[in-house]
KEPAVO-815514 format. One record per residue (C-alpha): x, y, z. Coordinates in steps of 0.001 Angstrom, whole numbers, plus 500000, padded with zeros to 6 digits. Example, Ala and Ser with C-alpha at 12.3 -4.5 7.8 and 13.67 -1.06 7.14 Angstrom:
2
512300495500507800 513670498940507140 
END
This chain:
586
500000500000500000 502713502392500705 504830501683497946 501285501557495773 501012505658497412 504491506774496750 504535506010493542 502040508551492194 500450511697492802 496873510520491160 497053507296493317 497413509739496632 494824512210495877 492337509218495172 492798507863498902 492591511469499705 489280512653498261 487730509278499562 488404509654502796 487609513375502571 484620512834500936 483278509610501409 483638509126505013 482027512755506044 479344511757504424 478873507999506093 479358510046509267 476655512347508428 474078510110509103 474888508945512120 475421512717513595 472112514110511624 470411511993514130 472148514250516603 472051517374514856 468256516637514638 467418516143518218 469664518591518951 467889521149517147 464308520125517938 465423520314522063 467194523464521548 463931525062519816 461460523922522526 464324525267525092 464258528731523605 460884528537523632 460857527760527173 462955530701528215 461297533319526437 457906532305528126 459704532287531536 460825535749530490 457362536759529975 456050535678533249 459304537061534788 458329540355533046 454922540371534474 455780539450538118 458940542059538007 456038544513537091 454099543179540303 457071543582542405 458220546562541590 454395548061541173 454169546982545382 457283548312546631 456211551476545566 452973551122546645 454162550619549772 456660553661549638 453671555933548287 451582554615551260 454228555271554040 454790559016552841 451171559390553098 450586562346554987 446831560706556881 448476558152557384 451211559693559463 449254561432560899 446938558756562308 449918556451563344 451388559229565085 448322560714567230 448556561017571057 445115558844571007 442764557251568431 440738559121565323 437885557430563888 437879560427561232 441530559675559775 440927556022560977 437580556285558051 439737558081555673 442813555924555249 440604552603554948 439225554228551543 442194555552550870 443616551673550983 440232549937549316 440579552811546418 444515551945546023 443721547615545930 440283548188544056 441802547767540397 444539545341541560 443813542332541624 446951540617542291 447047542290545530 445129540186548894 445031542869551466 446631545871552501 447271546263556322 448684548710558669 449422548007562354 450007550746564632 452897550621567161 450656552474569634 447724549811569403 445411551195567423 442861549780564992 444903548481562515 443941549831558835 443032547284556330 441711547238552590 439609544296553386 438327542321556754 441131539779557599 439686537570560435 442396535508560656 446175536467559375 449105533843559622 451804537123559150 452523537384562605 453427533714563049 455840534106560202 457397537410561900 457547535358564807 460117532506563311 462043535088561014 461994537838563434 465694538334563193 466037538322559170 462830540967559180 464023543473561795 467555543607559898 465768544698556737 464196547894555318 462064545629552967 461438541401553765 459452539468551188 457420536561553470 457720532842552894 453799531330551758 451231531865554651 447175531577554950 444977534853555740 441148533761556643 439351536991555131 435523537522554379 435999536251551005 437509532924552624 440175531151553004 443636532366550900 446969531948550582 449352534841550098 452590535945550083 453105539623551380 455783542533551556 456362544109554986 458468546820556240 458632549038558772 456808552708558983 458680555694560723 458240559297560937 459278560982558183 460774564076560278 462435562092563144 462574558861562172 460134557309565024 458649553816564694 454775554256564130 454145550606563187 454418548507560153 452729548153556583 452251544294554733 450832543901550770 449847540476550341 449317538842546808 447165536680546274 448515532796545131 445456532353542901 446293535323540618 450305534596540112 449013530815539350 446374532273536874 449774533653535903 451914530400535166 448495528782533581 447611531044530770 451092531468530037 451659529718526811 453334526938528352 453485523357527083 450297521340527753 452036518319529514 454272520152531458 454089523302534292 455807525815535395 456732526425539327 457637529730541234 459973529098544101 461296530922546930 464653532543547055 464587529019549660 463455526727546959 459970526233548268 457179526698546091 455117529774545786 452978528955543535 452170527119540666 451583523182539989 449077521161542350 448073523170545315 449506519756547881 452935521130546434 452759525158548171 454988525921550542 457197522415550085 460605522073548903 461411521528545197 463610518739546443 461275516682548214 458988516661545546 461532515878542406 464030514392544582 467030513900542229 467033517406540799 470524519577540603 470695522619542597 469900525899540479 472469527948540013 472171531881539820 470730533310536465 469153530999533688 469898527175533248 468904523802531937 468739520597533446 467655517318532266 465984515517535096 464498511823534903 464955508483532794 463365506687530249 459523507735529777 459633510123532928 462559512390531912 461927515777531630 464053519151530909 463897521633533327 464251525581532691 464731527694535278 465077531928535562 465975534061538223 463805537283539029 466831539572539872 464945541709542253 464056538954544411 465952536040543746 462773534148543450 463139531425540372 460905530166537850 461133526663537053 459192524921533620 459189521383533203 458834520009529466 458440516082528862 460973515098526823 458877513290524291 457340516000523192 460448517114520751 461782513814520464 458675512731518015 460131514603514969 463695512888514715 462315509964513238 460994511968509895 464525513861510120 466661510658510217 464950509064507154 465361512011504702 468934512102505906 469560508302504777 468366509734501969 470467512117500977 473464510957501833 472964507768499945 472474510172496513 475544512195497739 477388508788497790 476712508520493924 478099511877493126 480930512257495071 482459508591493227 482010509955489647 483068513872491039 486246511980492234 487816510063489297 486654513491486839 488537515794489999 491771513615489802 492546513649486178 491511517478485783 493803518257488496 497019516278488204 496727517002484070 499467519633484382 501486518518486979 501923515388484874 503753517411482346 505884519579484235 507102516430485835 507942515232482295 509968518789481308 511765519092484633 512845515411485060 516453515950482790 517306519220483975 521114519869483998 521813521354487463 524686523058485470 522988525357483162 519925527437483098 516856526401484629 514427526142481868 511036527926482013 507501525953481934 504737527216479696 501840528637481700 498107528019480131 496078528786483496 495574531264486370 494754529249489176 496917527262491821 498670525655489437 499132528376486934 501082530386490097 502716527968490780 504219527316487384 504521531354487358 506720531566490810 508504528713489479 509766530318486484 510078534004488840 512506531349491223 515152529923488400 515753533688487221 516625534571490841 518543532149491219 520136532432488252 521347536254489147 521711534940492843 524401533207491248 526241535812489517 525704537942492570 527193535513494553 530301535189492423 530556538769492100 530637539167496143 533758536714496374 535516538169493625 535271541494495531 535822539216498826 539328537833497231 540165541265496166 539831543284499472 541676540231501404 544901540464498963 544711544230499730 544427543642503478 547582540843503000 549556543185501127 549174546024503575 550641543075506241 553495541989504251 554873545038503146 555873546081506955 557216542648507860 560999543799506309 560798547166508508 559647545140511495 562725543422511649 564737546751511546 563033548613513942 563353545327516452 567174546409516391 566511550112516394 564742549270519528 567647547417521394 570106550008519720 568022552848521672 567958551034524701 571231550846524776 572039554455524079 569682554979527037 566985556924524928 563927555910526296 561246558191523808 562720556723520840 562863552802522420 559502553203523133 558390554788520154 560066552202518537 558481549296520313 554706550488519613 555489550993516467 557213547065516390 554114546328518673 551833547921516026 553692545785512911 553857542660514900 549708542720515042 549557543881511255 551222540561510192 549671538441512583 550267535020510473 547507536121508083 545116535581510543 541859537744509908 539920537890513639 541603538607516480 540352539665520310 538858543154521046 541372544129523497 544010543098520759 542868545517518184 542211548070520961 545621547514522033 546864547498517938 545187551473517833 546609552542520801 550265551686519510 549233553496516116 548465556229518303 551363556208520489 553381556917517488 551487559358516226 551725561434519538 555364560816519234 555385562400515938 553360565498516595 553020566137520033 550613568170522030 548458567815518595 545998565603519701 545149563446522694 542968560293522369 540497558501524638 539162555261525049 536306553043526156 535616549855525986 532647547261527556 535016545043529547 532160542110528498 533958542371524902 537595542114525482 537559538614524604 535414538730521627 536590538015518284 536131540628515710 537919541198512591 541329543097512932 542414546046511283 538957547874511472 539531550728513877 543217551706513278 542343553610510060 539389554987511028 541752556764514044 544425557265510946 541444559348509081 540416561322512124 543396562329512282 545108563076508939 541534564772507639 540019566063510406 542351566950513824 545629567755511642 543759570748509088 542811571962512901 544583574952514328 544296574242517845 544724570435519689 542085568128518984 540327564954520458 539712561602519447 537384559566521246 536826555281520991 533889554210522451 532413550259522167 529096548748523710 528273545459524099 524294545632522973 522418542498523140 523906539994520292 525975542841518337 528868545087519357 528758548729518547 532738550414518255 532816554409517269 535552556529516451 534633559980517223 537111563546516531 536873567311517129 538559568172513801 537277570242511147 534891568317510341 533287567463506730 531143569452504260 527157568380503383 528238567700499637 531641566110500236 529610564244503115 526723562699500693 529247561709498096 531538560015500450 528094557974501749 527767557284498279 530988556117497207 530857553369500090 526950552633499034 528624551470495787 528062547610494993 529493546881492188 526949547809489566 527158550597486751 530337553348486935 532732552852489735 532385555497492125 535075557977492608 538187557558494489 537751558420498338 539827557434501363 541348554110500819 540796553252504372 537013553953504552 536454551901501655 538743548957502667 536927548829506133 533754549406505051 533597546650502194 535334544011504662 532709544747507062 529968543793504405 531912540781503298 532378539518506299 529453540194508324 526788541324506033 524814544826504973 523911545274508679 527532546125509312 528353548996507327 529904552354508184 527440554847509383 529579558533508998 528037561696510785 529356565164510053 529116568589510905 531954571371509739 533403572670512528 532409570544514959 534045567156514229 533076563660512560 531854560059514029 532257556792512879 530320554165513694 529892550220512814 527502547523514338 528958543857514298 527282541040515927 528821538821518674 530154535659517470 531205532332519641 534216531576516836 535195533748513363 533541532894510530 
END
């Protein structure tokens, strides 16, 4: 089978397509079952949550519509006024029960509206409550109410004229409004019966029903009326704890499972909680699953003939560029392909003709560089061997001074042996940084020697680079140009200053003067002189050691490690070069 693969293109992109093709769509009915179901539950959940959004809508409108009530009814001035009288008054006593019957009269969500005076008096009511379960409830969450401005009561009975209902009330406290005095305390009750007509005509499914629970789980309303006041737990014992927000959970097995939506009412915590049989969207995947088998069984059909027409269209042109490029000489020219299309393959074709003329000039460019390479390196050797004869002589000058007891001209002498002695270096083109520092400070020994008090020269260097290899002979003539062009046309003493960072991978080294300085024009041609490559007229003569440090510095390192020259007349000149670090010359 492998060798079968290797041995052609067509015979790859066959096994390709069919499992590309073939087995997505063998898989696709087995996961269109899936995708079915999957869809049909996620539809009837949607649906779901938008009706518990509805009813959540209409009880945060109930909510909210009794808090203010209640604020509205605390601020009253009557009432106030009759809460905080030095004795009873039947007058306000009258006039705040209508007051409370005209306020409930077009609500009918709302039970009963009581007041209870702190000082004992008749409390004010809406409607006749003969019996009232509130103050048990106080009674048992005594500490939760008195810490609150506002407390929302668990499920209690109230016995009332128009019998027996269950209700679930806000209470808070009433002060003064000037100093804050407790007159008593207010409750609005709704009414179970209305927030179940509520859940009922709600929209939800037939064989299922939605609960309202507690911010304790325990049902408010909704479902069979032996389920009030119980926990959701006891009744569905198995069901996952509700998390804040909206959820859904999948409760049940077999013919009993159901899917449970829930929704928090953010004002109270209390949840709503619809449960939807699971058969109920399960019915349609049947239908789904055979028109599926269907199609896929067609698709089968297409995709084998699509395949063999595919391969042969495709592979057509590669077939015969094969063919053309399977004698090339890797000696001569790369021949170029015809190209008959635009696509893929026509690009292709096109970047492969665009590649064997770059490499083709790559080539020349190439040769060119170590020509120029070759060139600047029997410069550099000549420039060693021509000092070797006067390196011997000035070794016996050196011992013929010392023994005359002249010490300026020994000295002298031995930087200047010191100074040869590096130049020939057995041919050897890198050398340590402290080496070549110490090569330019014998250059400028002698040159101090020569013409005193005409310049003085300073240097720096990263101690973290003495022992990094760099390419000799790089900053002795750039010293040797500061000072024959710039510090020597100078009247007055001058300064030359040597300066190299260590800067991440690379090593920075600039040679810096106060001499005359250069002119903008003589500046930009001397840039581009030393931008010269090689192509079109040679560039003018300029300073022989520029261009022999600058070009070994591109040979040997690359473009990043050209000389960068800044001038200003007057003022002075600075050289600079970049080279990166390296573990051992190149």
């Amino acid at each position: 089978m492998k060798r079968w693969l290797s041995k052609s293109l067509k015979h790859k992109l066959s096994l390709l397509l069919l499992i590309a093709i073939v087995l997505p769509l063998l898989a696709t009915g087995a996961v269109s079952y899936n995708i079915a179901t999957s869809a049909t539950e996620e539809k009837a959940k949607q649906s779901g949550m938008n009706t518990l959004r509805q009813i959540a809508d209409k009880l945060e409108f109930v909510i909210q519509d009794v808090e203010n009530m209640s604020l509205f009814i605390i601020g009253q001035r009557e009432v106030q006024a009759y809460l905080d009288n030095d004795r009873e008054d039947v007058a306000r006593y009258t006039l705040n029960v209508g007051f409370l019957t005209n306020l409930a009269f077009s609500k009918k969500y709302i039970s009963n509206i009581t007041i209870n005076s702190a000082n004992g008096y008749p409390p004010l009511s809406n409607t006749t409550v003969l019996y009232s379960g509130l103050p048990d409830v106080l009674r048992k969450n005594e500490e939760i109410y008195r810490s609150s401005t506002k407390w929302w009561t668990p499920l209690y009975e109230n016995q009332t004229t128009e019998g027996l209902k269950k209700v679930v009330s806000l209470v808070r406290p009433i002060r003064n409004v000037n100093n804050f005095k407790p007159l008593g305390e207010l409750s609005i009750s709704l009414d179970e019966a209305e927030i179940a007509r509520y859940l009922k005509e709600s929209g939800w499914e037939a064989k299922g029903f939605v609960l309202l629970l507690d911010a304790n789980n325990r049902i408010l309303s909704g479902g069979e009326s032996a389920w009030l006041n119980r926990p959701v737990s006891e009744l569905f014992p198995d069901i996952v704890p509700m998390a804040e927000g909206s959820g859904v959970l999948n409760y049940g097995h077999g013919d009993g499972q159901k899917t449970i939506l829930y929704y928090t009412l953010p004002s109270l915590n209390w949840k709503l909680v619809g449960f939807i049989p699971t058969q109920i969207y399960t019915a349609q995947n049947v239908y789904v699953l055979t028109v599926t088998a269907v199609a896929v069984g067609i698709s089968l059909l297409l995709a084998a003939g699509l395949v063999l027409y595919f391969i042969q269209w495709v592979t057509r042109p590669l077939t015969r560029m094969t063919q053309t490029m399977k004698d090339i000489n890797p000696d001569e020219p790369i021949p170029t392909y015809e190209v008959k299309s635009s696509d893929e393959v026509g690009l292709l074709l096109h970047s492969y003709n665009k590649l064997s003329d770059r490499i083709q000039r790559l080539k020349e460019q190439v040769q060119l560089n170590e020509a120029k390479k070759k060139e600047a390196d029997i410069l550099a050797l000549q420039a060693q061997i021509n000092p070797h004869f006067l390196y011997n002589t000035l070794s016996s000058i050196h011992w013929m001074a010392l023994m005359n007891q002249d010490r300026q001209i020994a000295e002298m002498v031995g930087a200047l042996s010191d100074f040869l002695r590096f130049s020939l270096n057995k041919g050897e083109e890198f050398c340590p940084v402290q080496q070549e520092i110490a090569h330019a400070q014998n250059y400028a020994y002698v040159q101090s020697i020569r013409f005193p008090g005409q310049f003085e020269m300073e240097v720096y260097i990263d101690p973290a680079m003495h022992q990094q290899p760099m390419l000799k002979l790089l900053l002795q003539p750039l010293i040797e140009n500061s000072l024959i062009h710039g510090i020597q046309k100078k009247q007055e003493p001058g300064f030359v200053y040597v300066h190299g960072e260590l800067s991440g991978a690379r090593m920075k080294f600039v040679v810096e003067d106060t001499g005359i300085g250069i002119e903008a024009d003589k500046l930009r041609e001397i840039r581009r002189q030393l931008a010269w490559t090689g192509n079109g007229a040679p560039a003018a003569k300029t300073s022989y050691g520029l261009r022999n440090v600058h070009q070994r510095l591109l040979l040997h390192y690359g473009s990043e490690a050209g000389l960068t020259i800044d001038s200003e007349p007057g003022k002075g000149t600075r050289v600079s070069f970049s080279i990166p670090v390296l573990e051992e010359p190149a």
